[in-house]
N, C-alpha and C positions, 0 to 999 in steps of 0.2 A: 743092387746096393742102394739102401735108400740114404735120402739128400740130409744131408746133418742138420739137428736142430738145433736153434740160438735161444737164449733166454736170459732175464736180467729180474731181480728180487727187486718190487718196489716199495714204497713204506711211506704214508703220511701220518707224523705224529703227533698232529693238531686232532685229523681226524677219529688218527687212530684204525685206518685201516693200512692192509698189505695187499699185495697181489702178488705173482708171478705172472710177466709178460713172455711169452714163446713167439719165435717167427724163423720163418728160413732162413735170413739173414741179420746179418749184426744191424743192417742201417734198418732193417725192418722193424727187429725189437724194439730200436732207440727212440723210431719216431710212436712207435706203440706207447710206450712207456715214457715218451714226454707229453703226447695227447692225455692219456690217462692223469697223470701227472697234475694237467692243465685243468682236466676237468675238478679233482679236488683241490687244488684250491677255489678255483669257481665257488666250491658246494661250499666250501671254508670260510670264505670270503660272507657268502650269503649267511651264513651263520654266526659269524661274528657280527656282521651287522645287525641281526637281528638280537642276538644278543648285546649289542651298544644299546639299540633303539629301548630293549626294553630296562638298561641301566638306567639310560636316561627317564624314562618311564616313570620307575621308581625312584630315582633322586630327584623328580618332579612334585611326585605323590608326595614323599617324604617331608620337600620341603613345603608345600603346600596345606600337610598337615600342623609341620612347625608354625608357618604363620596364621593358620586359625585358630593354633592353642594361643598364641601372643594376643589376636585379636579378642577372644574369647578371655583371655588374660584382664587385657587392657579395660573390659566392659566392664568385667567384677570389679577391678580396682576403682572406675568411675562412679559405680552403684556406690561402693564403700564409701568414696570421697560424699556423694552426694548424701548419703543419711547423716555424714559429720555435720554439714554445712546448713540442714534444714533452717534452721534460726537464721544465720546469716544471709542466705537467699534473698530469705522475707522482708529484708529491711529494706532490700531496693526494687522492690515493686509495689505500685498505685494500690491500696487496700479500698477506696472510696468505689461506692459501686457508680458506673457511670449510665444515668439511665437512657440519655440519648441514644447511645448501643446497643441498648436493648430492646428499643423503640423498632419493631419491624416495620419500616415504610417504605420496603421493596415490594413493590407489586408484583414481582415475580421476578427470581430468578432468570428464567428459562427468557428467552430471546423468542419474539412471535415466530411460527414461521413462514419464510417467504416463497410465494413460489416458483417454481423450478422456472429454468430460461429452456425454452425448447430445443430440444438437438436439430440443426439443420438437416433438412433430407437433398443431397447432390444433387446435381440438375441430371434430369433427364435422358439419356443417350438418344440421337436422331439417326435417319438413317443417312443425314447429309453431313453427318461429321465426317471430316477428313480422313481421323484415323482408320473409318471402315472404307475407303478408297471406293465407296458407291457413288460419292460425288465427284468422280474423275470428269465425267461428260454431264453432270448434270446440270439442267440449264441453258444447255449449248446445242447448236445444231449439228447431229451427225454427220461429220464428211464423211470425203473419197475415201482418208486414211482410216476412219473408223471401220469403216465398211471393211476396210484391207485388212485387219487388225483385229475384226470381230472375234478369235478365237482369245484371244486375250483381254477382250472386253470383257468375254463373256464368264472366263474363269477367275476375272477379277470381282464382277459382279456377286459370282457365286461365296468366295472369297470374305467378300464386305459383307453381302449376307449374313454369312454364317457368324461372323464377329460380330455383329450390330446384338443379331439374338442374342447370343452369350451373354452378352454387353446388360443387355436389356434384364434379362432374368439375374444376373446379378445387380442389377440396378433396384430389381423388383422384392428381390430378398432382402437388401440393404435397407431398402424404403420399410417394409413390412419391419424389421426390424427396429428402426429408428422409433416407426410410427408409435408399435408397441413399448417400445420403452418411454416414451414420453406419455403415455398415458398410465402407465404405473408411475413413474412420479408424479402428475397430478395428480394419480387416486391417494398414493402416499402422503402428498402437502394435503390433499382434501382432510385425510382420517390425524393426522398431524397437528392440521388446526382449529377439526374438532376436540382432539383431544385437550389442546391448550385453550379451546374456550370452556369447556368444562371445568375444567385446572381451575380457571380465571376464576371463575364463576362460585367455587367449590375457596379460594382461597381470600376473596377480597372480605368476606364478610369474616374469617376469622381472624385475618389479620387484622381489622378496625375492632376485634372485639380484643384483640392480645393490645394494641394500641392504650387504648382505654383503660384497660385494666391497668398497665403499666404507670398511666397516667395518673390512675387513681391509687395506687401504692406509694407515689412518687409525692401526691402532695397530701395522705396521709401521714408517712412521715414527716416531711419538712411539717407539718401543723402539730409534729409530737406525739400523735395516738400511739399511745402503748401497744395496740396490737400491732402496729406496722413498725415500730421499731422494733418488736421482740422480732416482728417479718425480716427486717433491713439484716440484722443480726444475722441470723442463720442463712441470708443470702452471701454475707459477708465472708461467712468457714466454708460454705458450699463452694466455695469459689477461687478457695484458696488451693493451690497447686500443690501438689506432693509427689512425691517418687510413685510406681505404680503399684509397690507393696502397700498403699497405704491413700483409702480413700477416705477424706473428711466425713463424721454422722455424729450426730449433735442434737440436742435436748437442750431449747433456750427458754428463761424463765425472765419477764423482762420486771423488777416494782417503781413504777413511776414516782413511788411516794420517797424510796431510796436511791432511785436513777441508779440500781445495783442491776447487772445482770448475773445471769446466774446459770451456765454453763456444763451440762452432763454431757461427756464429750469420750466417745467409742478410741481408744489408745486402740493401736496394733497390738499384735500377740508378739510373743516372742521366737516364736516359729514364723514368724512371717518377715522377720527383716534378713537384707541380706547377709550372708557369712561366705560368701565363695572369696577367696584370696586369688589364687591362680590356680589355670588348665595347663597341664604338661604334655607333650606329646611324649610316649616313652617308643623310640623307635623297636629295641630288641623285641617286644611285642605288638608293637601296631596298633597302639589304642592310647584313651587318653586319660588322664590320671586325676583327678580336681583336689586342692588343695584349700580346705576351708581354714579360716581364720583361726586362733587358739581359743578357746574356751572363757578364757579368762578376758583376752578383746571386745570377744561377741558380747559378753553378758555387761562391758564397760561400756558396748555402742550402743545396748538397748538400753541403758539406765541414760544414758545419753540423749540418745533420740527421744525421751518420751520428757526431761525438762526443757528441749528444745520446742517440743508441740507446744508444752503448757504454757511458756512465756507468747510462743508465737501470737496463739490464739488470742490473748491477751491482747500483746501488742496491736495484732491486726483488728482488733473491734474498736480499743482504741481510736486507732489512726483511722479510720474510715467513720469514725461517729462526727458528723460535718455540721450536726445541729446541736454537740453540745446536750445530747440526751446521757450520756453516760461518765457518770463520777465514780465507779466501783465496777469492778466485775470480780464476780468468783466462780474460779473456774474448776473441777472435779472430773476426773479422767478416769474411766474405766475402762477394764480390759476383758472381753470374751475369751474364755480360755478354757482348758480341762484340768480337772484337778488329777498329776498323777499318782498320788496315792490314792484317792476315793473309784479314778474314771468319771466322776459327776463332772458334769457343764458348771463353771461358776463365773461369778463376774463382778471380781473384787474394786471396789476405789481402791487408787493404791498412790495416786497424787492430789493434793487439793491445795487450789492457792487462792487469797483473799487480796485483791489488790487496789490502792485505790490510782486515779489514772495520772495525776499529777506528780505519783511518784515513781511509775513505771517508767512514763517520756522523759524522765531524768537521768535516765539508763541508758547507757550506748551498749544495743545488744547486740552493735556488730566485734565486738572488739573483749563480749565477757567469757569465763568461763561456766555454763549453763545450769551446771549443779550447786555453785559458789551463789550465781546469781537468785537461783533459786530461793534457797539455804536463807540467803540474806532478805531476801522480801517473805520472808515468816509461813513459806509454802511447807509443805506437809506430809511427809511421804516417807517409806521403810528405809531402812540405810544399804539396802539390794532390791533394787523395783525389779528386779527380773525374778525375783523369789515372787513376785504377786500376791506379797502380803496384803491382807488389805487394812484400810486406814477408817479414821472417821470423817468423812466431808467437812469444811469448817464453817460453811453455808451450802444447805440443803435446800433442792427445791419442791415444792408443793408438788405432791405428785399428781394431784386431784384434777384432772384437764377442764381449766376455766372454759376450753371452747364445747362441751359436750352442755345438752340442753336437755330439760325432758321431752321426754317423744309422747306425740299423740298419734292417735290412732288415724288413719288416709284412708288403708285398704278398704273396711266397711262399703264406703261410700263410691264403690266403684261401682257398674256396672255399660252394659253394649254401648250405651249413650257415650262416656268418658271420656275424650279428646286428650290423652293423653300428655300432646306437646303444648297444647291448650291452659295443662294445668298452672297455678301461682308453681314459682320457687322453691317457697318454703312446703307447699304442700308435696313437691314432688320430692324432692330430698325426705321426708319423714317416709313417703310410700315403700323410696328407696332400701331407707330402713330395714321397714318390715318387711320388706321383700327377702333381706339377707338375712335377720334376722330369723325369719324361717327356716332358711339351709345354715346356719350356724348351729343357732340351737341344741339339733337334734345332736348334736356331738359337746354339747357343753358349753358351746361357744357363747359370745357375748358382742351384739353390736350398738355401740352409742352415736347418735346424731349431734354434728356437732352447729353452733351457732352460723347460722343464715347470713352468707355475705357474698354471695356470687363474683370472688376472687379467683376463681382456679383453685382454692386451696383444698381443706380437708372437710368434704361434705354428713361420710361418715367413717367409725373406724370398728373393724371388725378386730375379735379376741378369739382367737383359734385354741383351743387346748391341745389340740393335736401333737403329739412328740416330734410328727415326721415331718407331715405338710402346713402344721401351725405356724403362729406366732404373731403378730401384730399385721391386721391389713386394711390399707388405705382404699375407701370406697369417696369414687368423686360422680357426681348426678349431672348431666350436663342435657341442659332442655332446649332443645337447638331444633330450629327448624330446618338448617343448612346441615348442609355436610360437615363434620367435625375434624380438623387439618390437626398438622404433624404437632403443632406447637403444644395443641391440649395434651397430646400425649407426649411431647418432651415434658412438659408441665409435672403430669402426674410423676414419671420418671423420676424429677429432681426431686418431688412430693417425699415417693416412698424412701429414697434414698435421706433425707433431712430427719424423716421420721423415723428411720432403725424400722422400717417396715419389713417385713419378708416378701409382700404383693399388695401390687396397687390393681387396683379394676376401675374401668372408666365404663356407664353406663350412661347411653344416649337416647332420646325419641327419636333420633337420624339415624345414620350412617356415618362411615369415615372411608376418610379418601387413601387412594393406595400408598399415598407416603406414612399415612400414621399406621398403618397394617406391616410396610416394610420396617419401621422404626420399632415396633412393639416385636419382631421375630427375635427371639430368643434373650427376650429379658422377661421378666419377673410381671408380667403386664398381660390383664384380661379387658379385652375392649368387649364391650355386649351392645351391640345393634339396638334398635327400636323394634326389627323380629324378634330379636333373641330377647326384649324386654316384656313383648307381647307373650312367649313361650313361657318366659320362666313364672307371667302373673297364673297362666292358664296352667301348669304345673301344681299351683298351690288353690287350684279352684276361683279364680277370679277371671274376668274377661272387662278388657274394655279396647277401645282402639287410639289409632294412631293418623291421623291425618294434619297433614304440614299445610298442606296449601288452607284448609280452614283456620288455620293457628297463626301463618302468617295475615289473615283478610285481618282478625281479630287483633292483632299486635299491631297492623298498624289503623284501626278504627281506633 
């Protein structure tokens, strides 16, 4: 007869499983099917918290997303506030250029450097140190007891031995280590402060040449020369701060006989200001939504921003003219744009204002409204500037560039003999010239030399006709016997940028040092060596050479 069987139906409805548990007996089932029991929930348990963990997960994400759309909110709304405020900004900051600032009379940055303090190497392990217990009997006269004891001298000896070594050979590895490392940091301060006497050496003479020059900027204007004020000028806009949609580029015309400036000044596009109002996070999809401003705002903030430049500009030549050189300024704003009905590139005037300065400072332009103020000082512009109608200047400037000279001819007179760095000034700036003038040319191009003033400014200026890679480029001749540092080529930088240049090229009978190579990666900037000067004469059939240390004996006899 066989032994009757127990069973009981179990069920977890979290899980969602069943079983049926069987057993011989009733107390057998029970504990069956309370273990089982136990075990799901366990599994239940672990699943729900995995499932918390990843609730909270996602209500992490969630709101982590909510507050980047706020912070991404919060940024648009500030760029907005910030194009309102352009004019206002500008009334409370220093407009007067300050030349002592400008004055580099850091001999360097950089900190010499010093060198290294040597890592101690530990003293020596002996073999009479205590801790190797070989100095138990040493020194001393072996007694009776030692003699009695000899087994235990002797495996002590052995003992300290065998420690002293160990002892030693890491002592020997640690030293060797030590040793080596302190002579890499010597070789490191050696190559260290060669490299900073090179620095030195490659920096001190252009910093006394950026010096000077500055010097001599500073007391051409205060003595009034019309070219250093039309200079002061365009240092003045160059200088002035804007949001980063919108970089100051300017065409300044200076008449000494009218003390009028005369101002053609690059306005932003209307694609280029901002319009983002707010980011939304929309959770049912997971992504983020951007909410630009209405149409009708955007085109009231551009017609906005662009009376707010015109007075600024104004304002700020104004207020930074410290010598009383300027009684009028007229200022004319154009805007690079496309036309979209034609597709054509145009570049209409579309503001022009005529002001004289005594009646501008009478103006609180913190407190007006920009298109009112406008309107009322007899400026000149469409009744929708974001239409880029364009207008008539009310003072134009001569577009004929007083700094372009006739060019004579250099190349001729070259040949093996020619000392390149050797050459006058004026002579190498026209060689210049015709050096570019060659690779323009043959594409239609046009290069003119402009007036001999060894300022850092505009030596010559090339005319690209090219649709793609053309357009106006700043050529600067710099006859150095030194290495040519960062400044020349911040120099040129501010150059092409002043000038509405597309590309500046700086060409040397030297070299330049690694900070103007790092400063020139990926702008608009062609530096050419005294090789690559010597190449590109031998390219167009001409040779002559280049030697510094003869240029220097001769500059200074």
């Amino acid at each position: 007869m066989m032994a009757p069987r127990y069973f009981i139906d179990i069920k977890h409805f979290a899980l969602g499983r069943s079983r049926r548990i069987t057993g011989p007996t009733q107390a057998v089932v029970e504990e069956k099917a309370r273990q089982q029991l136990a075990r799901w929930d366990a599994q239940w348990d672990h699943v729900r918290y995995a499932k918390d963990e990843d609730r909270e997960r996602e209500k992490q994400d969630q709101q982590d997303k909510k507050e980047l759309a706020a912070a991404r909110t919060e940024e648009a709304r500030e760029a907005l506030r910030e194009a309102e405020k352009i004019l206002t900004s500008a009334v409370k900051v220093e407009k007067r250029i300050d030349w002592e600032s400008m004055k580099d009379r850091a001999r360097r940055s950089k900190i010499k450097p010093t060198p290294p303090t040597p890592l101690p190497i530990p003293r020596e392990p002996q073999p009479t140190d205590e801790q190797f217990g070989c100095g138990m009997f040493h020194g001393t006269d072996v007694s009776l007891v030692t003699v009695l004891l000899s087994p235990r001298y002797r495996s002590e000896q052995k003992m300290g031995k065998e420690m002293f070594l160990s002892a030693k050979r890491a002592w020997e590895l640690e030293a060797d280590t030590i040793t080596r490392k302190n002579r890499e940091n010597q070789e490191a301060f050696e190559r260290a402060s060669a490299k900073w006497e090179r620095e030195q050496a490659e920096f001190l003479p252009t910093q006394m040449t950026q010096y000077e020059e500055i010097v001599a900027h500073q007391k051409a204007y205060e003595s009034g020369a019309p070219h250093a004020i039309q200079d002061y000028c365009e240092l003045v806009l160059s200088h002035s701060e804007y949001p980063d949609w919108h970089i100051p580029a300017s065409e300044i015309e200076y008449n000494p006989n009218t003390k009028t400036v005369i101002v053609d000044y690059k306005l932003p596009s209307v694609d280029a200001l901002p319009t983002l109002n707010e980011v939304r996070y929309v959770q049912s999809r997971d992504e983020f939504e951007e909410v630009e401003i209405a149409n009708s705002a955007a085109t009231e903030l551009y017609d906005s921003v662009i009376y707010q430049i015109a007075l600024r500009c104004v304002y700020e030549l104004f207020e930074a003219d410290t010598i009383g050189a300027l009684d009028a300024v007229a200022f004319n704003g154009w805007v690079q744009s496309v036309d979209k009905a034609t597709g054509q590139d145009i570049r209409p005037c579309i503001v022009s204002l005529h002001v004289r300065k005594e009646e501008l400072l009478k103006v609180n332009l913190a407190k007006v409204d920009p298109k009112t103020c406008f309107k009322n000082l007899k400026g000149v512009g469409s009744a929708k500037l974001h239409s880029l109608t364009p207008i008539a200047p009310i003072l134009q400037m001569d577009r004929t560039d007083k700094r372009f000279v006739d060019a004579r001819p250099v190349e001729g007179a070259l040949d093996d003999s020619t000392n390149l760095a050797a050459m006058g000034w004026e002579d190498f700036e026209h060689l210049i010239r015709e050096l570019f003038e060659k690779e323009f040319t043959a594409n239609g191009g046009e290069v003119k030399v402009t007036q001999t003033s060894r300022d850092g400014g505009v030596d010559a200026v090339a005319f690209d006709p090219d649709p793609i890679r053309g357009g106006k480029i700043v050529i600067q001749a710099k006859r150095y016997t030194n290495t040519v540092g960062v400044s020349a080529v911040r120099d040129l930088f501010g150059t092409v940028m002043n000038e509405g240049a597309t590309k500046g090229i700086l060409v040397t009978t030297s070299d330049y040092g690694p900070d103007a190579y790092a400063f020139a990666k990926g702008k608009p900037l062609t530096l050419l060596s005294g090789a690559n000067l010597l190449h590109l004469l031998e390219k167009h059939g001409k040779r002559a050479r280049i030697d510094l240390q003869e240029a220097k004996k001769l500059t200074q006899e």
